[in-house]
N, C-alpha and C positions, 0 to 999 in steps of 0.2 A: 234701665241699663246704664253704664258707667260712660259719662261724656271725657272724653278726654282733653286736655287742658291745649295750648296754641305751644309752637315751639319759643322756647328757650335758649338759654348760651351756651348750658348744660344737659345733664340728663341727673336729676337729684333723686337716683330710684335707680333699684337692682344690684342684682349681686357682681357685677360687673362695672360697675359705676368706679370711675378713676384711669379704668381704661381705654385705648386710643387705639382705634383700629382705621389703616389706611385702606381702602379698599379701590382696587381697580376691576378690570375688568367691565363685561356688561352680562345680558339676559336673565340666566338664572342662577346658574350651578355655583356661581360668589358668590353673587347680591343676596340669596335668600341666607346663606351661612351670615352674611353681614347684618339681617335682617334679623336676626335670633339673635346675634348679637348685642344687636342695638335694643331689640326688644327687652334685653335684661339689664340695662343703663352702658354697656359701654359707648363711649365717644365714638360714631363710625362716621370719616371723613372719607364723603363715597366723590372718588375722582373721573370726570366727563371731557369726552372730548367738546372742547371751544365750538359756542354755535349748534353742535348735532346732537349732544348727552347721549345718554346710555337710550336703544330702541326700544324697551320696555317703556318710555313714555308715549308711546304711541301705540302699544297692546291692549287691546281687551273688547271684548263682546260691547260693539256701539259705542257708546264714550269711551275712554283710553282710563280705565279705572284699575288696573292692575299695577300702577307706577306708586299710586298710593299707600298700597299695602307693601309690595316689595319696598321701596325706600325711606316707608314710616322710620321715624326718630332719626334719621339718617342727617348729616349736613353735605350739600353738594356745591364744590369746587370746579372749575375747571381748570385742565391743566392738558398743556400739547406736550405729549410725551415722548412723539419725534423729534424733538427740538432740545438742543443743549439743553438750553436755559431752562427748560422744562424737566429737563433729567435732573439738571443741578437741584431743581424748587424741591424736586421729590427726596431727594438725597435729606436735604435739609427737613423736610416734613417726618424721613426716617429716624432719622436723629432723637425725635421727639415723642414715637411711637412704642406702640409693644407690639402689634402685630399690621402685617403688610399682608394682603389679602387678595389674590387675582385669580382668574377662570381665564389667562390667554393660551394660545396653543404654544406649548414645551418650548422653550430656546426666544420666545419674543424678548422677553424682559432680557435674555444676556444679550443679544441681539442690543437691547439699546443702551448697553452696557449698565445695566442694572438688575444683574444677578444677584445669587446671594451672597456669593464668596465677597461681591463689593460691598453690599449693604450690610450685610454681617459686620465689616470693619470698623464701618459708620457708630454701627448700634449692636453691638456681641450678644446682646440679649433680646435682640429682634425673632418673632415667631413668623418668618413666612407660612401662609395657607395655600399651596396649589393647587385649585380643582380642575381637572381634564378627563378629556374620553376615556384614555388609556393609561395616564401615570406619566409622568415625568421619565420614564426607562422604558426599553424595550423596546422591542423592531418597529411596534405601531403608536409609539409617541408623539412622531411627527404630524399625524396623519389629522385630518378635522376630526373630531368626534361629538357628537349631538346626544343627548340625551335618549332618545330615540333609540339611537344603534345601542351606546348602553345597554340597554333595557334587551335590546335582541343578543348581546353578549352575552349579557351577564346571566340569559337562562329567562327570564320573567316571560316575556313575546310570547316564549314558546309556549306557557301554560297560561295564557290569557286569553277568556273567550271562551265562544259554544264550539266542540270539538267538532262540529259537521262545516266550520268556516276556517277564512285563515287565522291567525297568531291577530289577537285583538288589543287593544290600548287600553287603559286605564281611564282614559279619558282628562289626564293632568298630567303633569312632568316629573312624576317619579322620578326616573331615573337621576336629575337634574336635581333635586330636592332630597334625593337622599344622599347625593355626593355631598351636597353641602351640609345633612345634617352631622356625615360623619365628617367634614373640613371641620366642622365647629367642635366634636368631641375630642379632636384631634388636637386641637388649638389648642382646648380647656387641660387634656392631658400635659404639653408639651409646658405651659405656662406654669402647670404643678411643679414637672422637673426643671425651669427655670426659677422657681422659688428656693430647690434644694441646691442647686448649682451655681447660679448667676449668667449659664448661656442659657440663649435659644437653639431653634432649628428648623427644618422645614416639615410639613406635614403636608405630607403627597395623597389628596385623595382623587382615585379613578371611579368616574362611575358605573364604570362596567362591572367595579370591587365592590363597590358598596350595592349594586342591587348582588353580585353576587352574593353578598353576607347573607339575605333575604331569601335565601334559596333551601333556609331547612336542610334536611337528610337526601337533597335529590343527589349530591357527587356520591356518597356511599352505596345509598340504593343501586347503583348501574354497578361500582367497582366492585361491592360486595355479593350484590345479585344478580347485576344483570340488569334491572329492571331501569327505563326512560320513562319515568312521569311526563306524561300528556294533558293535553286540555282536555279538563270535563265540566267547564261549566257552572253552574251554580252550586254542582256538589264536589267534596272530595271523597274518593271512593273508599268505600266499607266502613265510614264513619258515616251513621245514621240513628235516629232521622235530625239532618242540619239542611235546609234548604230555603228553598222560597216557597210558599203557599199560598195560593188564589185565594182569596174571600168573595164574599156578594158585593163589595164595595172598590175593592181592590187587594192588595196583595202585602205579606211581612214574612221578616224570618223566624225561624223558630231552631233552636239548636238545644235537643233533650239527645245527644248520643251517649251520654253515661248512664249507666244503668239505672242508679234511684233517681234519676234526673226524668226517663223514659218511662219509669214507674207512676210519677206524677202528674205528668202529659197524659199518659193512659186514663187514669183518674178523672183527668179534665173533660177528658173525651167521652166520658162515663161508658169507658172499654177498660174495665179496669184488667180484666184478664188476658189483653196484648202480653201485658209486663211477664205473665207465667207462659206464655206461647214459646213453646220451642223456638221457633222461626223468628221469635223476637226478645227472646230472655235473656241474651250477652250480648255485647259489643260484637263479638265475631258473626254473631247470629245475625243483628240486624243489618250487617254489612252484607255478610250473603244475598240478603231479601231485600236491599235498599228501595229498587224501582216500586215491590207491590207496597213496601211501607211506607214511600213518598204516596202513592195514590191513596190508599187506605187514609193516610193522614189529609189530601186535599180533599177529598171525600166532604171529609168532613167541615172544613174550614170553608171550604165551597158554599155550606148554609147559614154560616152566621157572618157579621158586617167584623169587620176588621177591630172596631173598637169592643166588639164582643169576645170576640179572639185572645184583645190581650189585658182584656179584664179577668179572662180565665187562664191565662199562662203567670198573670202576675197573684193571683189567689193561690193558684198551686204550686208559686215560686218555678216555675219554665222559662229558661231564659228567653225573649221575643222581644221584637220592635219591629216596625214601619221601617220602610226603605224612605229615609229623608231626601226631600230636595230643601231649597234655600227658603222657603215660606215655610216650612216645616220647622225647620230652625228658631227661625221668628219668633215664632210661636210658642215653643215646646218651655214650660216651666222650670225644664233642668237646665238650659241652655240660660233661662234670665235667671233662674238662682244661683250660678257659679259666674256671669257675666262671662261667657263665653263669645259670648258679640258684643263690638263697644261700636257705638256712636263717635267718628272722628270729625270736629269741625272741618271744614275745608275752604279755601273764599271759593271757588269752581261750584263744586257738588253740595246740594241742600240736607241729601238725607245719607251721608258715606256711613255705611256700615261695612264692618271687616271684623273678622277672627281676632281674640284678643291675643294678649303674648304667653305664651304656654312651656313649660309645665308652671303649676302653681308653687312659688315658693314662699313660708310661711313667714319668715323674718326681713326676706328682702323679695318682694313681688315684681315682675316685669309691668310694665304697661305698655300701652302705644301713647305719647306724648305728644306726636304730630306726624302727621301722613306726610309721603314720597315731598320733599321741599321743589320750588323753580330751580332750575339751571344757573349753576354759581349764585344763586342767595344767599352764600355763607362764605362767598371770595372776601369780601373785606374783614371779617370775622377770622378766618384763619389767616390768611394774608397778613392782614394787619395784626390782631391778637397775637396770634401763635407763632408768627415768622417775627416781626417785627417789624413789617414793610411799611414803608411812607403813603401817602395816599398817592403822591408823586409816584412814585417806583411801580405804583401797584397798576396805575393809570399807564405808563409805559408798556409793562407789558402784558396790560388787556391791549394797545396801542399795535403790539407787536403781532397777536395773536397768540400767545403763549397761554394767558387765560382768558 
């Protein structure tokens, strides 16, 4: 697996490499759109308040290991953003930037009078990123919004889970992770029509929008038909056979709901005559009969061991796989042939492994170059380098509090 290298001044790698993104903000709903960012070489100068930084360095199951990954390649400053002298530093850092990047709630940054209409002035070709609950407009703007509630807005809650319980979680922060996947598309879009233009602008995303986008045919369905998609569980209804399957060892999925796909499965099953069974010969058909053709099919899966299972779905080309956990991963041959987990030094942690930086691109690849940095380890570095401050000056206002 691919060790990654110690940080740097730079990032010499990705298709983003030359760019400078300012990011504020804390949690999720920025930092991870920062986190992609930076994962594909731009510059992300992620800004902490003095003394506390962003809370995310204090998350995660037992050691606090989730700061590593979220502010990999990242360099962190501190900077008091209620303070003048602190609005003024950021001003100057806009100056120097292409994109300005924050998750606060709607009105803070004019509030400390560094909106866009000011920053804009600064740097015309500046791309603000806003991620929030609800959007920068609208009657519920102002309001807190968590990712969470997202996720119950946008429609997701409601079809998450065993339908005999309530509205169930993901068990990660969708809703948060996907505002900022689409902040980050948004960026990339806006940054296009700054190369045909010479401005920027702002790219507004809510997350109650973006898990909305994730929501398929379910607004047509009701206005067209009538019909509210509910929870069901591990199946979607009348598309069959797609579910979970018990083995003698444990449990996978298998998804044959196209017809020659179901023909194969049948084969596998050595039932090759399912595939001509009325009750099972279309799409509409097996949908009908999904419950007896879940059981007919664990039936059978019930007698052989899992890796029997999908020695026989992958003979007869079945799509199937194991339901992964993190040792699974590990493990798994396709995961160490594409380096899908790297190995991150750390001085802390002995064995840091984390997800590498994705999608795959072939002429300019992302990596992870150095995990989540300490608190202001990169003040003198931008400070000094990129502002042009004295060591005197910079010493003053760490003195002040400011950074």
């Amino acid at each position: 697996m691919q060790t990654t290298a110690s940080a740097g001044t730079g990032s010499p790698f990705g298709a983003l490499k030359g760019l400078r993104v300012i990011e504020l903000g804390q949690l999720i709903a920025g930092p991870f759109c920062g986190q992609l960012m930076a994962d594909h070489g731009a510059e992300v100068i992620k800004i902490e308040q003095p003394k506390l930084g962003d809370p995310m360095r204090e998350w995660g199951r037992g050691k606090p290991v989730w700061w590593p990954v979220l502010a990999r390649n990242k360099k962190s400053i501190t900077l008091d953003l209620r303070q003048p002298e602190g609005q003024q530093i950021l001003k100057d850092l806009v100056a120097k930037a292409d994109f300005l990047l924050e998750n606060f709630r709607p009105g803070t940054l004019e509030k400390w009078g560094l909106g866009y209409d000011v920053l804009s002035a600064i740097n015309p070709g500046l791309i603000m990123i806003r991620v929030s609950g609800y959007g920068q407009t609208g009657p519920y703007a102002q309001k807190a919004g968590y990712g969470s509630i997202g996720e119950a807005m946008g429609g997701m809650r409601n079809l998450a889970g065993d339908p005999s319980l309530p509205p169930s979680r993901a068990g990660l922060s969708i809703g948060d992770s996907l505002a900022a996947t689409y902040a980050c598309l948004g960026a990339l879009m806006a940054l296009h029509h700054r190369h045909m233009t010479g401005r920027g602008q702002v790219v507004d995303s809510a997350i109650y929008e973006a898990v909305l986008a994730m929501m398929e045919s379910t607004v047509p369905e009701y206005t067209e038909g009538g019909y509210i998609r509910e929870r069901t569980g591990s199946i979607l209804p009348k598309v069959a056979p797609s579910n979970v399957y018990t083995t003698r060892d444990g449990e996978l999925l298998i998804g044959a709901n196209q017809d020659s796909v179901f023909g194969r499965l049948a084969e596998a099953m050595g039932r090759p005559e399912l595939a001509k069974d009325p009750r099972y010969a279309t799409h509409h058909a097996r949908g009908e009969h999904q419950a007896e053709l879940d059981d007919l099919i664990n039936d059978w899966t019930r007698g052989l061991s899992t890796a029997e299972v999908m020695a026989l779905m992958d003979l007869f080309g079945v799509p199937a796989g194991k339901i992964f956990k993190t040792p699974d991963m590990l493990e798994d041959p396709q995961f160490k042939a594409r380096e899908a987990l790297v190995h991150v030094a750390h001085p802390e942690f002995r064995n840091l492994m984390m997800q590498n930086a994705f999608p795959k691109l072939s002429e300019t690849p992302g990596q992870v170059g150095w995990p989540g940095p300490a608190l202001g380890a990169h003040n003198a570095e931008i400070y000094g380098g990129l502002l042009g401050l004295s060591e005197s000056e910079i010493a003053a206002l760490a003195g002040k509090g400011i950074i």
